[in-house]
N, C-alpha and C positions, 0 to 999 in steps of 0.2 A: 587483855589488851587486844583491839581489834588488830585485823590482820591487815590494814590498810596503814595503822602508825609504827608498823616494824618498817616501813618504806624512809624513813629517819634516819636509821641506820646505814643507808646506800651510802649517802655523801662520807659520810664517818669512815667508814671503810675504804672508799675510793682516797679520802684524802692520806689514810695510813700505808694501803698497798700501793696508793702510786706511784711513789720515790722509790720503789723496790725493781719497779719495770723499766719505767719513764727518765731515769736518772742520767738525760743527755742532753746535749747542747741541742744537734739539729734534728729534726728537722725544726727551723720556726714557724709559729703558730700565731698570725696576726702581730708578727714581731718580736712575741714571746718566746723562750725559750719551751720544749716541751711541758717538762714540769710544771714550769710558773702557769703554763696554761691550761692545764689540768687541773690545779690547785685552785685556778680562777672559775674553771669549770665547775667542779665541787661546789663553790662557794654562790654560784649562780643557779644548781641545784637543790642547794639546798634550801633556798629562798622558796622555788615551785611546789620541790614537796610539802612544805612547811604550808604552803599555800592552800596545794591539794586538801591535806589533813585537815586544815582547820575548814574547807569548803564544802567537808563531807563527814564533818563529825556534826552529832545532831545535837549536842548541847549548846551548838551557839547557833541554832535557829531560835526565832521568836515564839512566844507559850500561843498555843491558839488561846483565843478567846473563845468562853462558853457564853452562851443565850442569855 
């Protein structure tokens, strides 16, 4: 597995240790509670990486054409 799709496992991890740090009311975070916005953060990164991966993985380019 390239070393570019272990970048997957970021959000997975941030959403499992968060609750371990993050586990308080204040400070709020665009009205959110810390966690909940951590948790939304995760979920907004893992959209990008997900994005990244598929933008630089080269099986979903097009086949060139030969002559």
């Amino acid at each position: 597995m390239k070393l570019i799709q272990w970048l997957a496992a970021l959000p997975a991890l941030g959403m499992l240790a968060g609750p371990f740090f993050l586990n308080r009311v204040e400070p709020l975070v665009l009205g959110m509670p810390l966690l909940l916005a951590w948790l939304v953060g995760c979920t907004v990164a893992t959209s990008a990486i997900m994005a990244l991966i598929y933008l630089t993985d080269p099986a979903n380019r097009e086949p060139e054409e030969g002559p």
